[in-house]
PAVODREN-310466 format. One record per atom (N, C-alpha, C, CB): x, z, y; residue in three letters. Coordinates in steps of 0.001 Angstrom, whole numbers, plus 500000, padded with zeros to 6 digits. Glycine has a CB too. Layout:
N
XZYALA;...
# end
This chain:
251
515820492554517175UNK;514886492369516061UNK;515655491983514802UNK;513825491287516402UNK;515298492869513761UNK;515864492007512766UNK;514695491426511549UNK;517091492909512079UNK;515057490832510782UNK;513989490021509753UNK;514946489128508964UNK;512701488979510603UNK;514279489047507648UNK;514499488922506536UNK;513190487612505851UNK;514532490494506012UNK;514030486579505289UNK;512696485668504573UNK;512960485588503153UNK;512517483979505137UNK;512010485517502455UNK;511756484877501120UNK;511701486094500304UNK;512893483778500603UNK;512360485261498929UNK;511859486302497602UNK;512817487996497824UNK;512501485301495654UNK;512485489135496880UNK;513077490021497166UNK;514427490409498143UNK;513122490204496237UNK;513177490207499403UNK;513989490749500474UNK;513327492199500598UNK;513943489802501912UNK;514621493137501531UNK;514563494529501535UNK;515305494745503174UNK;515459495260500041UNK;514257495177503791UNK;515211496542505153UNK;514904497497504948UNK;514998496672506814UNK;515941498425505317UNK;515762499534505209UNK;515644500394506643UNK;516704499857504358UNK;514995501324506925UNK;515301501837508820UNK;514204503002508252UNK;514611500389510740UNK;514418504310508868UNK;513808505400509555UNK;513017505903508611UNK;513088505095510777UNK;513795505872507354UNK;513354506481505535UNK;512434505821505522UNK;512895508156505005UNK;511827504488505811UNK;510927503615505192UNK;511812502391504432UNK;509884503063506344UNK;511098501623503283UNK;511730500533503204UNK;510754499253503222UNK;512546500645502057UNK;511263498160504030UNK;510203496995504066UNK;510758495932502597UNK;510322496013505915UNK;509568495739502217UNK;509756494198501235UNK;508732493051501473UNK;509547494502499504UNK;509578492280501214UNK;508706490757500814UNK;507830490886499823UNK;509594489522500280UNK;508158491160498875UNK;507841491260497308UNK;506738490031496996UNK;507118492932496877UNK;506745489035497026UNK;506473487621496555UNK;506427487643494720UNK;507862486527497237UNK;506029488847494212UNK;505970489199492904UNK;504876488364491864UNK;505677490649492976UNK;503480488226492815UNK;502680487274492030UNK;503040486101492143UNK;501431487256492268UNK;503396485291492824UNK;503713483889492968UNK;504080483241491573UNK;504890483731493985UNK;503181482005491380UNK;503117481241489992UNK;504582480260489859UNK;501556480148489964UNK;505275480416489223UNK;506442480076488401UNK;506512478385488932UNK;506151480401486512UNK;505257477990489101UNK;504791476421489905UNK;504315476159490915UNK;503982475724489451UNK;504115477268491239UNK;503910477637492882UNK;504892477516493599UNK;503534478938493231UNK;504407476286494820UNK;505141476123495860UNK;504846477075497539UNK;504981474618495922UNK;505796477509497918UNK;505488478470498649UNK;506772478346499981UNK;505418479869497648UNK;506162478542501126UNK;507321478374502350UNK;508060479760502111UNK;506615478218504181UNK;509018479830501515UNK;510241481324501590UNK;509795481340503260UNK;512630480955501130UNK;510635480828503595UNK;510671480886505261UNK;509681481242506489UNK;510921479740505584UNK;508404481401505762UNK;507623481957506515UNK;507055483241505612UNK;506631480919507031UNK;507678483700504692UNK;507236485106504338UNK;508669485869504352UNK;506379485201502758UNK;508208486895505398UNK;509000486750505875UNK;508784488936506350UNK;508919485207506878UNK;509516490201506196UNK;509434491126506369UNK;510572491277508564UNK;509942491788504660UNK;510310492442508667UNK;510713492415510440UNK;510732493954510981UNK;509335491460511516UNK;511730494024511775UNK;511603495637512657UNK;512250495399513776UNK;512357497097511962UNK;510926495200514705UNK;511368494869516299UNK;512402496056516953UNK;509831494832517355UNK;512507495991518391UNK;513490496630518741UNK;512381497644519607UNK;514764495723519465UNK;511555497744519579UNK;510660498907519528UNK;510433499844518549UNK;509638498557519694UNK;510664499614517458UNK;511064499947515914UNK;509406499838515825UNK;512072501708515383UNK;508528498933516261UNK;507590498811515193UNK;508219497761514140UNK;506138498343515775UNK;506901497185513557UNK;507806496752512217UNK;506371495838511506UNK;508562498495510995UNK;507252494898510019UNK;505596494777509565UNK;505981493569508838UNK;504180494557510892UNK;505226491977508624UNK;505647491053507562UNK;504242490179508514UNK;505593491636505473UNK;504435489171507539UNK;503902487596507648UNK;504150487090506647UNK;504417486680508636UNK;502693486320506064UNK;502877485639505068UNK;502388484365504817UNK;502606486251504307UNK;502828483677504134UNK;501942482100504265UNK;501416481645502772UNK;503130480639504900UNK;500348481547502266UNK;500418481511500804UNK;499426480317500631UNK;499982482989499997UNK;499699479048500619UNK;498598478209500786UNK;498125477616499588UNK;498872477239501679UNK;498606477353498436UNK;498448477106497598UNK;498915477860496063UNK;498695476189497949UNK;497978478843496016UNK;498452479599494717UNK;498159479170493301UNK;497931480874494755UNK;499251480018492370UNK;499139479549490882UNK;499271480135490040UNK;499742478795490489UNK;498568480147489085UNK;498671481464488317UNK;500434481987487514UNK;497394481190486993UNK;500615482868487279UNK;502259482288486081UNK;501419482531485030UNK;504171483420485917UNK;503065481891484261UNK;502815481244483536UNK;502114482411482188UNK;504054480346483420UNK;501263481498481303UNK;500381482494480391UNK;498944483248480848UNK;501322483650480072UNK;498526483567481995UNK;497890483730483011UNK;496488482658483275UNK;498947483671483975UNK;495771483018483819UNK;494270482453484269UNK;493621482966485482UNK;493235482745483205UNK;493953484494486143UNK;494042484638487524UNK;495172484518488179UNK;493632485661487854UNK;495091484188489723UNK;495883484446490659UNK;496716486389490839UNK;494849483914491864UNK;497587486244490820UNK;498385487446490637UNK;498538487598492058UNK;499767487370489728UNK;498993488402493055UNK;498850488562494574UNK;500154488622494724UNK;498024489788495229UNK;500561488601495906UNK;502422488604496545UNK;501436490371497238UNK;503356486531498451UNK;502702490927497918UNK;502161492198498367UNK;503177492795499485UNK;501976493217497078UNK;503441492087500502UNK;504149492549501331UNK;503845494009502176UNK;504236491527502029UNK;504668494851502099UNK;505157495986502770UNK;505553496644502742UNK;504946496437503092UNK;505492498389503303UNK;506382499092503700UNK;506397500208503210UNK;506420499145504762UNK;507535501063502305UNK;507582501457501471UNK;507961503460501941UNK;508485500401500711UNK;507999504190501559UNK;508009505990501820UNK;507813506443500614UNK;506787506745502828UNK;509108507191499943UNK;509198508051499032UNK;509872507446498082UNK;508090508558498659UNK;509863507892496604UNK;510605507474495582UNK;509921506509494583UNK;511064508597494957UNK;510422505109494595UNK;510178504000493373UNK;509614504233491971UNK;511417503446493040UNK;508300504472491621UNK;508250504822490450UNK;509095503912489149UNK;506878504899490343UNK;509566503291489393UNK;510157502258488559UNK;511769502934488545UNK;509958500527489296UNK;512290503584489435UNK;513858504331489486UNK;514523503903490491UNK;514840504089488291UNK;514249502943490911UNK;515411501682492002UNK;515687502235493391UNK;514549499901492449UNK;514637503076493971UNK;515128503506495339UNK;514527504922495347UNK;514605502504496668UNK;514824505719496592UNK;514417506688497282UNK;514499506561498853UNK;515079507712496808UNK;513497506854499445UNK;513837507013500813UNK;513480508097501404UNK;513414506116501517UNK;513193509290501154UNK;512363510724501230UNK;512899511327500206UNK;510720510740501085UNK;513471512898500869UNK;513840513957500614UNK;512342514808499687UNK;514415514522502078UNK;511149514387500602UNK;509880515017500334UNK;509394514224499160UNK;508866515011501583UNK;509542513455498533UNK;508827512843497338UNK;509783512598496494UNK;508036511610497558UNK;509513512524495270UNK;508411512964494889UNK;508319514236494247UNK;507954512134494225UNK;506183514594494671UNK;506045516442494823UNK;505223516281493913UNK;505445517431496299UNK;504822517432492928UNK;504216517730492268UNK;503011518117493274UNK;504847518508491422UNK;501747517445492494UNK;500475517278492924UNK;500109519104492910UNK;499493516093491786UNK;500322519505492470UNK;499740520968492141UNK;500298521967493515UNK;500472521619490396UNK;501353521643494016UNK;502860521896494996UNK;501947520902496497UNK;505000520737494003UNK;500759520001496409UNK;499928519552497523UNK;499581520507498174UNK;498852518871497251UNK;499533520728499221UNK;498715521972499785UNK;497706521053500911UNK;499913523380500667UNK;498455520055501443UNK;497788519189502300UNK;498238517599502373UNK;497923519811503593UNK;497895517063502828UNK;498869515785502581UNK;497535514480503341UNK;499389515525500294UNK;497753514093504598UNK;497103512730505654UNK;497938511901505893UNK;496603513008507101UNK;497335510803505393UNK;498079509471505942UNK;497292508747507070UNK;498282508365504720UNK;498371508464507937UNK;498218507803509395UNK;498466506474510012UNK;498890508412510104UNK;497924505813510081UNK;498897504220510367UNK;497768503794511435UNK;499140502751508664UNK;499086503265512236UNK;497629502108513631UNK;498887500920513446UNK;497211502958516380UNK;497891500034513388UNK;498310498474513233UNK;497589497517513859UNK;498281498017511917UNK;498269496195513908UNK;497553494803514330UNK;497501494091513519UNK;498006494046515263UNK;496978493229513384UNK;496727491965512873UNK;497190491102514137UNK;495147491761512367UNK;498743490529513931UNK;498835489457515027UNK;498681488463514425UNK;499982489319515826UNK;498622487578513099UNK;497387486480513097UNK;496628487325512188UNK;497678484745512494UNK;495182486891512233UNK;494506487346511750UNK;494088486454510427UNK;493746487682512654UNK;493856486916509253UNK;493517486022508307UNK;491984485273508680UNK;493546486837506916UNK;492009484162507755UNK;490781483561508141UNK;489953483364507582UNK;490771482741508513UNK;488331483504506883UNK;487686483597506566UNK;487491482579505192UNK;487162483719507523UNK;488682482120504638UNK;488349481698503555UNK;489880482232502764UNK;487863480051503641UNK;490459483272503692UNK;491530483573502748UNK;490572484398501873UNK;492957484372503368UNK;492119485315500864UNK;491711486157500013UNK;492879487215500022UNK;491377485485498698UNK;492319488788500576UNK;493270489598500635UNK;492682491050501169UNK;494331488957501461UNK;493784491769501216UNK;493573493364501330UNK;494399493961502353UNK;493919494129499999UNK;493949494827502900UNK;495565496015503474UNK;494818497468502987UNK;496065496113505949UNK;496215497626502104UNK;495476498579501266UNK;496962499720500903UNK;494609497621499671UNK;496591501048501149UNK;498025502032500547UNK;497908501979499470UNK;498267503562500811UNK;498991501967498608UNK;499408502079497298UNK;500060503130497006UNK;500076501148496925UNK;499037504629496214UNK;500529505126495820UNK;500569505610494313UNK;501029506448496821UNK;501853505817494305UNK;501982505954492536UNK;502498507025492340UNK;502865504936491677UNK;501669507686491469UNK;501544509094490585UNK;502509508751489192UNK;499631509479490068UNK;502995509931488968UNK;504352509437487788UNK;504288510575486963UNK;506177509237488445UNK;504592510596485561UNK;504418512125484930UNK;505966512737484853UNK;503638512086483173UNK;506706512069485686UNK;507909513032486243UNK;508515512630487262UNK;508966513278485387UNK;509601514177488003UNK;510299513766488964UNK;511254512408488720UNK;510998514901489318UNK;512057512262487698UNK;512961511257487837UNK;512582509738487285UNK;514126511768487193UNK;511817509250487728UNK;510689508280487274UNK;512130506835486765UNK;509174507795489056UNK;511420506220485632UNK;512286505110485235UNK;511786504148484925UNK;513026505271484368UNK;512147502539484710UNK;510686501684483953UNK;509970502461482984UNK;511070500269483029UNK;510526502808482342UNK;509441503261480865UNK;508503505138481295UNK;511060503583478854UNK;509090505270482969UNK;507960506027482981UNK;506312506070482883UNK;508165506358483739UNK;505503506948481905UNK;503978506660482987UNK;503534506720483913UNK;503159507008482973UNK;502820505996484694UNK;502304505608485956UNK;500966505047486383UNK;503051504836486309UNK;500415505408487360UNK;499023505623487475UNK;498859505374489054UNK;498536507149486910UNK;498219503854489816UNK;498089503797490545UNK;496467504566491567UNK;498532502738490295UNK;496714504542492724UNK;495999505380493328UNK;495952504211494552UNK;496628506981493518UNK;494668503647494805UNK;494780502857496162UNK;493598503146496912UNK;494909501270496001UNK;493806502748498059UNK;493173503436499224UNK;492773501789500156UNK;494523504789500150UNK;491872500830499958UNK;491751499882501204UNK;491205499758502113UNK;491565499078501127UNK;492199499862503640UNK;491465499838504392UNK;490663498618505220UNK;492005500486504882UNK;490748497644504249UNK;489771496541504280UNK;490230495360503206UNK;489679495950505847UNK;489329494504503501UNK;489656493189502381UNK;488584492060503053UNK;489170493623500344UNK;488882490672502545UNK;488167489537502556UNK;488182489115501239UNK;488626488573503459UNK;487355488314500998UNK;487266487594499470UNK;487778487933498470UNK;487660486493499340UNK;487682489237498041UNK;488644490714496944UNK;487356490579496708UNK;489597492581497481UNK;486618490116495418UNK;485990491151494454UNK;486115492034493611UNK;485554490882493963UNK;485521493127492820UNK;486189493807492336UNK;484750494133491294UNK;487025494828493320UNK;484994494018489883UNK;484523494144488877UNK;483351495385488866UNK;485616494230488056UNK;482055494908489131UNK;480716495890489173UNK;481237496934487842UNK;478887494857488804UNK;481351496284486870UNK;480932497636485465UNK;481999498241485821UNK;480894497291483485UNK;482947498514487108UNK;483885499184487139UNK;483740500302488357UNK;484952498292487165UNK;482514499814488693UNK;482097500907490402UNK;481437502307490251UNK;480726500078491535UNK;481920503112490594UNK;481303504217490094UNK;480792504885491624UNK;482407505182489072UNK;480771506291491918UNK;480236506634493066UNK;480756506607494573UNK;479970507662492808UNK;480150507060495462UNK;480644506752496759UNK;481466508320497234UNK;479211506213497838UNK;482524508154497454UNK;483397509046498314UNK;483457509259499575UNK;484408508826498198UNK;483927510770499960UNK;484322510453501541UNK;485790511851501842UNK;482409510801502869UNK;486527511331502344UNK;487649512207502613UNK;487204512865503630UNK;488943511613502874UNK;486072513098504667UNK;486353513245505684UNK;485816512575507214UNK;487331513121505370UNK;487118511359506474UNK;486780511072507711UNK;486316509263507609UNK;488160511532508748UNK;486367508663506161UNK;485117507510505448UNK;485100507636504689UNK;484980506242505351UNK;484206507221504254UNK;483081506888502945UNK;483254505863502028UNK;481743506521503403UNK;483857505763500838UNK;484826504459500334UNK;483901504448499181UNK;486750504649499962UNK;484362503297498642UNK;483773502606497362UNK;484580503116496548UNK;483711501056497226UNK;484035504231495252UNK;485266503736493981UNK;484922503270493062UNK;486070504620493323UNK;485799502543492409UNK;486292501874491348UNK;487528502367490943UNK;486367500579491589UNK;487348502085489264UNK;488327503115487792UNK;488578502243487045UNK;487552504382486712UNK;489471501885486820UNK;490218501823484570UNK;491117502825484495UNK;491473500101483801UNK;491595502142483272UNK;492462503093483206UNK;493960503062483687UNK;492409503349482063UNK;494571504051484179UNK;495729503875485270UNK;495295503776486613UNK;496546502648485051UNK;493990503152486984UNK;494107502551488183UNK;492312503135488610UNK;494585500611488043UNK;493098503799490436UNK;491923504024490768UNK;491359503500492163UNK;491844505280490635UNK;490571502844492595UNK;490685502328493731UNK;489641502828495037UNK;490590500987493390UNK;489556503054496122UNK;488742503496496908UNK;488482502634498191UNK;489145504702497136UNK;487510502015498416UNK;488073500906498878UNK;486725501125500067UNK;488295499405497700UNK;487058500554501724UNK;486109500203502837UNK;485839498775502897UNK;486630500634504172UNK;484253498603502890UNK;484241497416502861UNK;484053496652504414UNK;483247497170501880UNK;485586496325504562UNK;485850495998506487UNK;486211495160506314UNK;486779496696507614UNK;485839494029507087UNK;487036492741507561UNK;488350493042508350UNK;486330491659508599UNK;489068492546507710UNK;490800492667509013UNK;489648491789510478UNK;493177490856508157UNK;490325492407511139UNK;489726492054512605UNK;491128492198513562UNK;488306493307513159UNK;490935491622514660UNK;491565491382515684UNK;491931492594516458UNK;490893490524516343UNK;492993492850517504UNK;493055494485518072UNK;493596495429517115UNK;491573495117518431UNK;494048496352518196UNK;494635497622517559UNK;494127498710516434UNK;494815498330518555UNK;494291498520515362UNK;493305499755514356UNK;494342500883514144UNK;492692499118512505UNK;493625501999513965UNK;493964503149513187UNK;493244503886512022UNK;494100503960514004UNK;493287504084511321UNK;492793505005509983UNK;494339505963509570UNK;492202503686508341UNK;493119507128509162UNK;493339508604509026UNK;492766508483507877UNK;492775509702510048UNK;493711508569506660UNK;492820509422505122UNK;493328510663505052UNK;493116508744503389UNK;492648511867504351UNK;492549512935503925UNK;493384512546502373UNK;490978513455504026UNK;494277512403502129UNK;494613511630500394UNK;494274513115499824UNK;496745510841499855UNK;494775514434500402UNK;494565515882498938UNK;493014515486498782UNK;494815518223499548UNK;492074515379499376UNK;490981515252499377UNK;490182514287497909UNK;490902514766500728UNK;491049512870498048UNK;491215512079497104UNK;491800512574495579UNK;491967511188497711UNK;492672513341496335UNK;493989513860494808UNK;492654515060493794UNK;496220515473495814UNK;492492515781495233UNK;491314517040494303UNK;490027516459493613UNK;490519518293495490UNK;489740515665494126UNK;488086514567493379UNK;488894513996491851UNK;487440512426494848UNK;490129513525491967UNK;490197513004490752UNK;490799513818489594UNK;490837511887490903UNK;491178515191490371UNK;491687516935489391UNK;490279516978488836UNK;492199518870490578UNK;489510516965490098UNK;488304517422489440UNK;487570516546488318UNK;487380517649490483UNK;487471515289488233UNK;487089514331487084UNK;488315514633486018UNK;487006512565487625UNK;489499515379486165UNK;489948515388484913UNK;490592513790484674UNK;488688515851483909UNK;490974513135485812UNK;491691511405486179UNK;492791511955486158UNK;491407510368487737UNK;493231512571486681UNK;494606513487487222UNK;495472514682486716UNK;494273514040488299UNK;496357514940486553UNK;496845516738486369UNK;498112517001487284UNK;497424517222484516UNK;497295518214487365UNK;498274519177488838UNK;499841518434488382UNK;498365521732488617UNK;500234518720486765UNK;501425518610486588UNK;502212517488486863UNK;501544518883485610UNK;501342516041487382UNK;501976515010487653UNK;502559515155488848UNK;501280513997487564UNK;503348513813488998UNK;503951513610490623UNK;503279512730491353UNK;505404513079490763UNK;503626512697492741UNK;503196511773493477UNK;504373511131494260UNK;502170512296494266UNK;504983510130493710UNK;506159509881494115UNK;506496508522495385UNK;506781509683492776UNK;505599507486495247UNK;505762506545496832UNK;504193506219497071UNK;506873504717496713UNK;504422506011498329UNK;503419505643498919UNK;503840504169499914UNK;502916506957499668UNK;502796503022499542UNK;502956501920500009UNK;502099501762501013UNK;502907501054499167UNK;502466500982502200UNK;501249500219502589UNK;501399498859502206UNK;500955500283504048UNK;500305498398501941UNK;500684496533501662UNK;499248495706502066UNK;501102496064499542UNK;500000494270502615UNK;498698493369502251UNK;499049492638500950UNK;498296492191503487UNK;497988492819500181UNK;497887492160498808UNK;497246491002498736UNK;497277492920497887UNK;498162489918498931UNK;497676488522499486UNK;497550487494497914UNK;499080487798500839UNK;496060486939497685UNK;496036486051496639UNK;495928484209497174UNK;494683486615495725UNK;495436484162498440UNK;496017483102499252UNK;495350483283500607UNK;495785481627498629UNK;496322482834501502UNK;496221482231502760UNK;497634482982503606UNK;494553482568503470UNK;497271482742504903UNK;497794483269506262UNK;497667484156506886UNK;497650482798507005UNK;498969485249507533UNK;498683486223508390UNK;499812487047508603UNK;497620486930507985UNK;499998487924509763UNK;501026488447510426UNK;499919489906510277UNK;501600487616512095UNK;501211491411510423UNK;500566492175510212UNK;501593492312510754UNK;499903492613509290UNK;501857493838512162UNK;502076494506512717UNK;502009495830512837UNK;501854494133513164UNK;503164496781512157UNK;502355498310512200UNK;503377499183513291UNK;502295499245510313UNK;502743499649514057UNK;503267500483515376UNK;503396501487514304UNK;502202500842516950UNK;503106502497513550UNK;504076503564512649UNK;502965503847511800UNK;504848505080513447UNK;503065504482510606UNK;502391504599509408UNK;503148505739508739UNK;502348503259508591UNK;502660507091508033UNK;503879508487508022UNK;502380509442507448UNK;504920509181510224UNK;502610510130506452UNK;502338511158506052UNK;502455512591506322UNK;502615510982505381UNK;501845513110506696UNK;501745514555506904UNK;501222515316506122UNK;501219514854507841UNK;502859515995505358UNK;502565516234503939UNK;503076518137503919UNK;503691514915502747UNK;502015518739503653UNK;502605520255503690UNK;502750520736504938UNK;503954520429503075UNK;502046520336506300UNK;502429520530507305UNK;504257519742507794UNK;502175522027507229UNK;504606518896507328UNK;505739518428507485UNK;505482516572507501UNK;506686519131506272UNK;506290516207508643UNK;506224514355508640UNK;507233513868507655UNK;506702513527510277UNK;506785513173506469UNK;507970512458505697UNK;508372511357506334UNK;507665512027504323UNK;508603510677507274UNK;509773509641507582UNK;509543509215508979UNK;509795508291506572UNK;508904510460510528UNK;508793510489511143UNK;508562511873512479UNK;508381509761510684UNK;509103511437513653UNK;508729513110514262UNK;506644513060514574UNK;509966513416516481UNK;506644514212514416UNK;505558514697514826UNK;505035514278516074UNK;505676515863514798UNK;506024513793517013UNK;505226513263518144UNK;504653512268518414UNK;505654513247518926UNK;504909511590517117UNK;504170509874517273UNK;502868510315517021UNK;504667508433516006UNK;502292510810516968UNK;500699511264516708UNK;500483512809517523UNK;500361511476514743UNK;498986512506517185UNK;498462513934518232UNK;497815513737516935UNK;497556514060520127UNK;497578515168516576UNK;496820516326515903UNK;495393515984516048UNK;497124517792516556UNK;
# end
């Protein structure tokens, strides 16, 4: 097993990359490094734990900003990494593209935290993306506790397929969200994302000509406790697995 604690920690294994990323944490915020903490057993599952008991805003600020631990596939819209040959593709160059993940919750958060497990991915208006590229998040949750999310911002109900999500829009940012509790036991979810990508071509949110360059999974933690466990998580993009064989899943 290996594992990693505290602020910008990074593994790397099997073209994914894991982070800590402890990014919201308030400048006066006291926080156990030592129990946030990223991991890739010798089963090569993999995954993080976090402990956030007392949050604070930084500084200048009036909400809680979230820490966002996880696991990373494709290219950094910011410039800093790559881990995929396959990203980032021009949205127009989509022909198909499902994301797959079965996970645990080995602790489970508890009913007065506040948090998400939610994919993150980021659309860029070029291949060689840098800070000062534009960027346009795209999230997908497959649940939350105590996450509200701004009514004058909810617009209609979606479905890829295979659920039926909430969205919510500003600008840059689009969110699609199930309204599930993290629960106990083994989960899996299957999104349709071209499905997602073509709804927002079609609102004219989107253009073919952008990229779609990483795709995250993360819990986006604003406080409490919890261990998250993912047996594998991989895109099936173009008929092709970006950072896994085809046999970890059945069709």
């Amino acid at each position: 097993m290996a594992e990693k604690c505290g602020k910008d920690q990074v593994l790397d294994f099997n073209k994914k990359r894991l982070i800590t990323n402890l990014w919201g944490i308030g400048q006066k915020e006291i926080i156990p490094f030592d129990k946030n903490c990223i991991f890739v057993n010798s089963d090569n599952s993999y995954g993080w734990r976090w402990d956030r008991p007392s949050p604070v805003p930084q500084n200048g600020q009036t909400n809680i900003a979230p820490i966002a631990p996880s696991v990373c596939v494709g290219t950094d819209p910011w410039g800093g990494f790559s881990t995929s040959e396959y990203l980032p593709i021009r949205i127009k160059d989509i022909n198909s593209m499902v994301l797959y993940a079965d996970y645990i919750y080995s602790v489970v958060p508890s009913p007065e935290d506040s948090q998400n497990l939610s994919y993150d991915i980021w659309i860029t208006d070029t291949g060689n993306p840098n800070p000062s590229t534009p960027r346009q998040e795209l999230m997908i949750w497959l649940n939350r506790i105590n996450v509200p999310m701004p009514e004058d911002k909810r617009r209609e109900d979606v479905s890829d397929g295979y659920n039926t999500y909430k969205q919510y829009a500003w600008e840059n940012y689009h969110a699609f969200i199930l309204d599930i509790l993290p629960q106990p036991g083994l989960k899996t979810h299957t999104v349709d994302v071209k499905i997602l990508l073509d709804y927002l071509l079609n609102k004219g949110e989107l253009k073919e000509e952008q990229w779609l360059a990483l795709i995250v999974l993360e819990n986006e933690v604003w406080k409490g406790t919890g261990k998250l466990t993912v047996n594998n998580m991989d895109a099936y993009l173009n008929g092709t697995w970006v950072s896994c064989p085809a046999v970890m899943y059945s069709q």
